[in-house]
C-alpha positions as CSV (number, residue, x, y, z in Angstrom):
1,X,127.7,168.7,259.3
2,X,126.2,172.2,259.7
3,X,122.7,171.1,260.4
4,X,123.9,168.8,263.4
5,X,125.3,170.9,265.2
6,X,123.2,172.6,267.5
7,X,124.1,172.1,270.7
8,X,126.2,175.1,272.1
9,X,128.4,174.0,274.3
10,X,131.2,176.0,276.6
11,X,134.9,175.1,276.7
12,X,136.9,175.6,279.7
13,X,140.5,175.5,279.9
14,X,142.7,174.3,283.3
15,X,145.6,176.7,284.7
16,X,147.2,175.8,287.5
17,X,148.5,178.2,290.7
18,X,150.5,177.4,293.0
19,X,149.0,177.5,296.6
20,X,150.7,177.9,300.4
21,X,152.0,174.4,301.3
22,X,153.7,173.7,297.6
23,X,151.3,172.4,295.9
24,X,148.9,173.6,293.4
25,X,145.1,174.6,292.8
26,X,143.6,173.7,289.2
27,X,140.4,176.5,288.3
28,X,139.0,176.8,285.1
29,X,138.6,179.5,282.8
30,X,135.8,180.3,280.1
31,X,137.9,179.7,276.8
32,X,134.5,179.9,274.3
33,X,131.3,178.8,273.3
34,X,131.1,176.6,269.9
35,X,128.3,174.2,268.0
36,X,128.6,170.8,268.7
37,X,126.2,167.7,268.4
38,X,126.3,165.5,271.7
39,X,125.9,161.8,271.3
40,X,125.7,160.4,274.3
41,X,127.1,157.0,274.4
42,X,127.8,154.4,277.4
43,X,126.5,154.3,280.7
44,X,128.4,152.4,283.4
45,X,128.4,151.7,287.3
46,X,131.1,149.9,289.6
47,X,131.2,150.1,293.3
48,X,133.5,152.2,294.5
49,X,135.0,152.5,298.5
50,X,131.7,150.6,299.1
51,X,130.0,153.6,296.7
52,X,128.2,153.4,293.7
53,X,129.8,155.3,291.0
54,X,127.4,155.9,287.6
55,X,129.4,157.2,285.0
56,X,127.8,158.1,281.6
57,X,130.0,158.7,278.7
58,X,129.6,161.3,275.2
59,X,130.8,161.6,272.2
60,X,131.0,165.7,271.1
61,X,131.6,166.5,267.5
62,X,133.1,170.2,266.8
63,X,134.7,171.9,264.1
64,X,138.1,171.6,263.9
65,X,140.3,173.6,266.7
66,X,144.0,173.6,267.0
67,X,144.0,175.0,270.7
68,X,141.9,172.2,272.3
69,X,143.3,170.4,275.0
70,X,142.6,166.6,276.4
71,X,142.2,168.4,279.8
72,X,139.5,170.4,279.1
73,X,136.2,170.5,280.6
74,X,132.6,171.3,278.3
75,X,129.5,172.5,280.1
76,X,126.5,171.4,278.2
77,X,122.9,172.0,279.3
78,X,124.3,172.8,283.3
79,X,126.0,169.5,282.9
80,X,130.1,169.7,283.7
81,X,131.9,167.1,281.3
82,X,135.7,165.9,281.8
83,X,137.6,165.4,278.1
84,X,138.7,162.3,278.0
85,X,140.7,162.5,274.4
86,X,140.4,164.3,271.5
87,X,140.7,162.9,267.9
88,X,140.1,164.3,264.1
89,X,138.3,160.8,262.9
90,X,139.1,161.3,259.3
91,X,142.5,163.1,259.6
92,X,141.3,166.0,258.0
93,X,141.4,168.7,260.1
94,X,137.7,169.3,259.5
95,X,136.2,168.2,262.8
96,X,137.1,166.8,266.3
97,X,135.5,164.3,268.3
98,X,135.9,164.8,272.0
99,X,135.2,161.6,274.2
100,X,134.2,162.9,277.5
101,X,132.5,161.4,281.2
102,X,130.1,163.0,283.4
103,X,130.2,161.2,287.0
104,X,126.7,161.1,288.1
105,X,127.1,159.7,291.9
């Protein structure tokens, strides 16, 4: 698994702050940088509010983190990428597979 993973990626974690009028602002922090090999997997469009909306979809395989969350966001060659879920394929706590969407349009 070493040898395929050489794509560095960075992970960004959401906080939330409250703002003015009661609601709140999401901004992102740097968490860290790891190895990961991007697949990238489907690519799909729909019509949107009369838009086209091109979505393309990965699959990012890391080593094994407990402090991951499904909200995070991975920036991969200037590319911003929305986690979708998160899953450990074998169940044995070796490596994750993060599904994650990049709207294009």
């Amino acid at each position: 698994m070493i040898g395929q993973l050489r794509h560095r990626i960075g992970v960004y974690a959401p906080s939330e702050v409250r703002d003015d009028v009661g609601g709140t602002i999401t901004s992102w922090s740097f968490q860290r940088a790891v190895w990961a090999m991007v697949e990238p997997r489907t690519i799909s469009e729909a019509v949107e509010n009369g838009r086209l909306r091109v979505v393309q979809s990965y699959r990012i395989t890391i080593r094994h983190r407990s402090d991951l969350s499904h909200r995070a966001r991975v920036v991969w060659q200037g590319r911003t990428l929305r986690v979708v879920a998160v899953s450990d394929p074998d169940t044995r706590f070796e490596r994750l597979h993060l599904i994650c969407e990049e709207v294009l349009s």
